[in-house]
C-alpha positions in Angstrom: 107.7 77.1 119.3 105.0 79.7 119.1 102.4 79.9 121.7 98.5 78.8 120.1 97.3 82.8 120.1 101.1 83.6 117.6 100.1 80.5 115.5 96.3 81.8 115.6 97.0 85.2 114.3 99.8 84.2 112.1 97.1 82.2 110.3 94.2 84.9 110.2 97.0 87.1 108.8 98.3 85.2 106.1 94.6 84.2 105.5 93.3 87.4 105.1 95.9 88.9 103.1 95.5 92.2 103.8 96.1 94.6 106.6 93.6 93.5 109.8 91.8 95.6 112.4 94.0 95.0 115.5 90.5 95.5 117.3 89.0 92.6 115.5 92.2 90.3 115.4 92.0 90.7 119.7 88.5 90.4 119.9 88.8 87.2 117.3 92.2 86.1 119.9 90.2 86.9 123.0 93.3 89.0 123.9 93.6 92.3 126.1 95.6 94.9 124.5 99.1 94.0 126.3 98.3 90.5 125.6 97.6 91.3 121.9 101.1 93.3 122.2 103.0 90.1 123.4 101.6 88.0 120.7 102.6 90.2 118.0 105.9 90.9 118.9 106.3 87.2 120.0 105.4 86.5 116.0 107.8 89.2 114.6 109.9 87.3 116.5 109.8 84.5 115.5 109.7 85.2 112.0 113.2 86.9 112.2 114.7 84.2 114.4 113.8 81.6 111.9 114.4 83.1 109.1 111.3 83.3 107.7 110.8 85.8 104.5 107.7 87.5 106.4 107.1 90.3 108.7 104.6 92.1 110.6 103.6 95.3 109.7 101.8 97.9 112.0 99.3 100.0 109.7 97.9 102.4 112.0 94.9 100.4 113.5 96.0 97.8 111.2 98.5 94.7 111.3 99.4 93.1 108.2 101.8 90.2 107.8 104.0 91.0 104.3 106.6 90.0 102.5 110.3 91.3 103.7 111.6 93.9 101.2 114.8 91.1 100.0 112.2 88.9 98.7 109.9 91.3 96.7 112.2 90.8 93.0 111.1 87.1 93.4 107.5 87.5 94.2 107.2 90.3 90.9 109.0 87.9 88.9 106.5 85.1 89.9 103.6 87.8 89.6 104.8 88.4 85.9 104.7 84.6 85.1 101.7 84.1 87.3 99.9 86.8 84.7 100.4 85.1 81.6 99.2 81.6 83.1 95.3 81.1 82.3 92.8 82.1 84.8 91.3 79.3 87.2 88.1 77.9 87.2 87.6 79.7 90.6 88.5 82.6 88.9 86.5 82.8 86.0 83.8 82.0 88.5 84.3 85.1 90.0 84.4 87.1 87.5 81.1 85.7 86.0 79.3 87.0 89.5 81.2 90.0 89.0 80.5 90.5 85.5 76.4 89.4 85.7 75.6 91.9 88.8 78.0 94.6 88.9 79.0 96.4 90.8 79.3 93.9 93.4 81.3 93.9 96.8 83.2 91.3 97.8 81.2 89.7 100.5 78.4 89.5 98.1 81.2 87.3 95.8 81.8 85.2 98.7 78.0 84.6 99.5 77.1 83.6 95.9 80.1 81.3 95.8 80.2 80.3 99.9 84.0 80.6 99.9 86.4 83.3 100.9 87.6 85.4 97.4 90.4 87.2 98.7 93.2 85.6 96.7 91.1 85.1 93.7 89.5 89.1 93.8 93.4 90.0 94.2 94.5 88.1 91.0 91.9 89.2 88.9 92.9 93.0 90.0 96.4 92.1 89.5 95.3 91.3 85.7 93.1 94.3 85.2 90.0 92.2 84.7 88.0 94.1 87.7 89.0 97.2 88.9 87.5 99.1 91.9 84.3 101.5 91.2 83.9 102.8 94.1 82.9 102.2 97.7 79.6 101.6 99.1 77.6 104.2 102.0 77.7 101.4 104.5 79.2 101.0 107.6 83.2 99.8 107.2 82.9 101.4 103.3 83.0 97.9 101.6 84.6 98.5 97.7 82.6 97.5 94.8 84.2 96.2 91.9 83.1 95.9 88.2 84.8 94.6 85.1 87.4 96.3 82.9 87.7 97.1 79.4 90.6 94.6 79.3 87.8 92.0 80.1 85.6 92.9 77.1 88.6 92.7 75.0 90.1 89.6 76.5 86.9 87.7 75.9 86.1 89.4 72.8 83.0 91.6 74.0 82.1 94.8 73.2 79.4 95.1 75.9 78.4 93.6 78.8 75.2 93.3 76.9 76.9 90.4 74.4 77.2 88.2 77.7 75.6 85.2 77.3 72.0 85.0 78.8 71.2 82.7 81.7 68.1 81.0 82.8 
């Protein structure tokens, strides 16, 4: 059984979905550094005792919980079918904000919707409907994304400027 600060981070990570700031994740955990240490290696643990299809990586500064290399054929297979599946009302909310005020960060997504966007941002990258344009002169370099020719096309637009007003 994992101890509350392994179950903790194993959440934020599979939350977040991307590689965390080991800073942030032990300021988050209210962990020292060897107590950070413990936790992590006490959830890699874990996840290769039970079997579980997950482990942590180490990026750096960065820890990122991730799929283990055996399972990747399924998870492309079920990327392949997820692409030709139609987008979600979530989605298509997204990439409306996107698509009315780009370029637009992330953050700014998740403030005009009040929900995390990870998951959703990721799938429409995955599709080619946003694609990064660049990163922002701010402090942690935040990417902005904007909308992709394969957006025009897949909703039959040949400019942004054929969008349909709103009040």
């Amino acid at each position: 059984m994992l101890s509350e600060k392994a179950a903790a981070l194993s959440a934020i990570l599979f939350l977040s979905g991307e590689p965390m700031e080991v800073n942030q994740l032990k300021e988050v955990l209210e962990l020292t550094d060897i107590e950070f240490d413990i936790t992590a290696r006490e959830l890699a643990q874990s996840f290769e005792e039970n079997g579980e299809p997950y482990e942590l990586i180490r990026l750096d500064t960065r820890l990122q919980m991730a799929v283990k290399e055996e399972f990747m054929p399924y998870v492309h297979k079920f990327s392949k079918d997820k692409k030709s599946q139609p987008l979600s009302s979530a989605a298509l909310e997204v990439l409306a904000v996107i698509a009315y005020n780009q370029p637009v960060t992330k953050s700014f997504v998740e403030q005009v919707r009040g929900v995390n966007s990870n998951n959703v941002v990721n799938t429409l990258l995955e599709r080619g409907l946003i694609e990064e344009a660049g990163r922002l002169e701010l402090p942690g370099r935040p990417v902005i994304y904007k909308t992709t020719d394969s957006f025009l096309r897949g909703f039959g637009l040949e400019s942004l400027g054929e969008l349909p007003k709103i009040s």
